[in-house]
N, C-alpha and C positions, 0 to 999 in steps of 0.2 A: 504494500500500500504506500501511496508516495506520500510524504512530508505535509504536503497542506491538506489532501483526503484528511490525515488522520488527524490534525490539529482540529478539522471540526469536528471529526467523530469527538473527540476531546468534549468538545463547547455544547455538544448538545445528548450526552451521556443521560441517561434516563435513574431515577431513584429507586429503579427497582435491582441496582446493583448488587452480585453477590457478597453474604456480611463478610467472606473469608474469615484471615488467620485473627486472634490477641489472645495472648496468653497473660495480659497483666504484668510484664515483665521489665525488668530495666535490659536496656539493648547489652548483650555481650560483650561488645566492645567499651562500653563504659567498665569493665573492670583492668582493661590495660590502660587508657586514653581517658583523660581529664573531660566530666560532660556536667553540665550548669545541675544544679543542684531543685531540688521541688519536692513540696509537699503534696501529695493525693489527696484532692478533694472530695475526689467520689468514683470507686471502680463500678462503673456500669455494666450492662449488658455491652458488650462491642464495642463500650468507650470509655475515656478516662477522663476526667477533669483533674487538672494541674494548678497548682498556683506555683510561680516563678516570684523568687524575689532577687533585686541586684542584680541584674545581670547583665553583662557588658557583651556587644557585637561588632564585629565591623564589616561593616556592610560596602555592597559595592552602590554604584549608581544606576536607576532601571536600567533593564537590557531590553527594548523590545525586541519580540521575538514570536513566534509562532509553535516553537518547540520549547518542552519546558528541559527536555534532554538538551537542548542542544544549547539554550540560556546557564544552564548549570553548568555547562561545562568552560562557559565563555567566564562566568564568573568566578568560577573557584581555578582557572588558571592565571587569573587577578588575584586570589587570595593563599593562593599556594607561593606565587612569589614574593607575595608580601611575607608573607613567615618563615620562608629563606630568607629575609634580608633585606628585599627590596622595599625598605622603607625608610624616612627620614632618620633612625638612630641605626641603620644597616645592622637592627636586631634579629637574632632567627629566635624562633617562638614554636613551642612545641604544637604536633596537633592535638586538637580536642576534637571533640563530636558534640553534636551532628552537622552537617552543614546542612542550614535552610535556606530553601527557596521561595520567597512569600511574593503568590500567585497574584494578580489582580486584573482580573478579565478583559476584556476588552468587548464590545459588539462590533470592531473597527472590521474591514475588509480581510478576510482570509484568518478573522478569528484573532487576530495579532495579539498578544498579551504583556504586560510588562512583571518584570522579574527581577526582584530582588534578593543578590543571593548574600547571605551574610555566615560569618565565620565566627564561635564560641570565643573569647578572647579567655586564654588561661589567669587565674586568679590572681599567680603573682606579678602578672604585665597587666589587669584592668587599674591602677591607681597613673602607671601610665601609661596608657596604650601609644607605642607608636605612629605617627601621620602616617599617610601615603596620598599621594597625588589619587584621584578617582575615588577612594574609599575614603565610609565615614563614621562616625560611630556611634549606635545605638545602645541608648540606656535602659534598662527595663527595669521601675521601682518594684510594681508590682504587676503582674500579667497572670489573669487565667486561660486557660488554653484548655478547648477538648479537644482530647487525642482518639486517635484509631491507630494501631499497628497495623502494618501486612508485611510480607515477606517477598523473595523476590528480588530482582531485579525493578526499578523505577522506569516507566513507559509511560511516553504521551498518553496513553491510553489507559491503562491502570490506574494512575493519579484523578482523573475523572470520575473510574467505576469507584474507588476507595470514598472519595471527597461526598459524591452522594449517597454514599453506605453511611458515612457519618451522621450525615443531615438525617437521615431516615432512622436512622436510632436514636438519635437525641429530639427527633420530633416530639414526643409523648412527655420529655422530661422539664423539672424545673428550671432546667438552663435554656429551653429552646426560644423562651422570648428574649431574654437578652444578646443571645447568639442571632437571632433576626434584624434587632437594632443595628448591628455592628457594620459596617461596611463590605461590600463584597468581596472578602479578600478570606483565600487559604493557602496554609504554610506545607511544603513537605519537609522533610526532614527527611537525612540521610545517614547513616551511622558508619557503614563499610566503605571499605576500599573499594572499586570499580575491581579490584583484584582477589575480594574476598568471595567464594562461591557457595559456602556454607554459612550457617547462621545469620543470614542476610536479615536488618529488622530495617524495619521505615516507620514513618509515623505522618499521619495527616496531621495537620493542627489548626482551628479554629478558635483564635481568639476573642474575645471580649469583656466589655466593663461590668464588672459586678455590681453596681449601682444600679444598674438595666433589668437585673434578674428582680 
């Protein structure tokens, strides 16, 4: 299927999505690799509610793009060399996880989307994080987030069926009106290496203001 076919299949994925994988789990890789810290709000049927506090990002500048594979990849080889070095204190910075990609639609022509990918900053570099030309950095005091795991490899396509599996299990709950409020905007999350072929974990994430609920 070619590249813009399936960016719409993407755009117009239907909410009868299959629930797939969650085991409730912290991803694998957070026990070698440094990953933001959170409290469980509430293990759902299919999903999870998170509260984030402190937590530092650095993000790149939107990518538009029509692939969210192919925006990920343009941004985290911006934030891969930022953490070799390539930044105003020529500091290298360990990896953490996950790397997210916070989606935000578009109706534009051929689906187009913008795409922000942003990188954990490890704890002992958030007091000061590094510049870099294009990237910027995001603060989070406090952020709730409902999560969905699946597994797998990350597909234009997948990312769609997963994001309405979300919506369609937190329909029924007390978070689904302040999740309505919120802007149209969802996160993926990525834990593995493009090199890792087991224990692969992902995460949708939907944010919003708890003031709404």
């Amino acid at each position: 299927m070619g590249m813009r076919r399936l960016a719409i299949v993407v755009c117009s994925v239907l909410s009868t999505a299959n629930l797939g994988f969650w085991d409730n789990s912290k991803p694998p890789t957070c026990n070698r690799i440094e990953c933001p810290s959170y409290e469980v709000v509430e293990a759902g049927d299919g999903y999870e509610i998170r509260r984030y506090n402190s937590t530092l990002w650095i993000s790149t500048s939107p990518i538009q793009d029509i692939s969210l594979v192919q925006a990920t990849k343009t941004g985290f080889l911006q934030l891969f060399e930022y953490i070799q070095g390539k930044n105003e204190y020529g500091e290298k910075i360990e990896m953490t996880g996950p790397v997210i990609s916070e989606i935000l639609p578009s109706d534009g022509p051929f689906c187009e989307s913008s795409f922000t990918v942003s990188f954990y900053v490890p704890k002992k570099n958030q007091a000061k994080p590094p510049p870099a030309e294009g990237l910027h950095v995001q603060i989070w005091e406090h952020k709730y987030v409902a999560i969905r795991q699946f597994t797998g490899f990350v597909t234009d396509y997948n990312v769609g069926v997963e994001a309405a599996a979300l919506q369609a299990t937190l329909a029924d709950t007390q978070w689904a009106a302040a999740i309505h409020k919120t802007p149209s905007v969802y996160t993926v999350a990525q834990y593995n290496s493009p090199f890792e072929f087991d224990h692969r974990v992902n995460e949708i994430w939907m944010s919003f203001d708890i003031s709404h609920n």
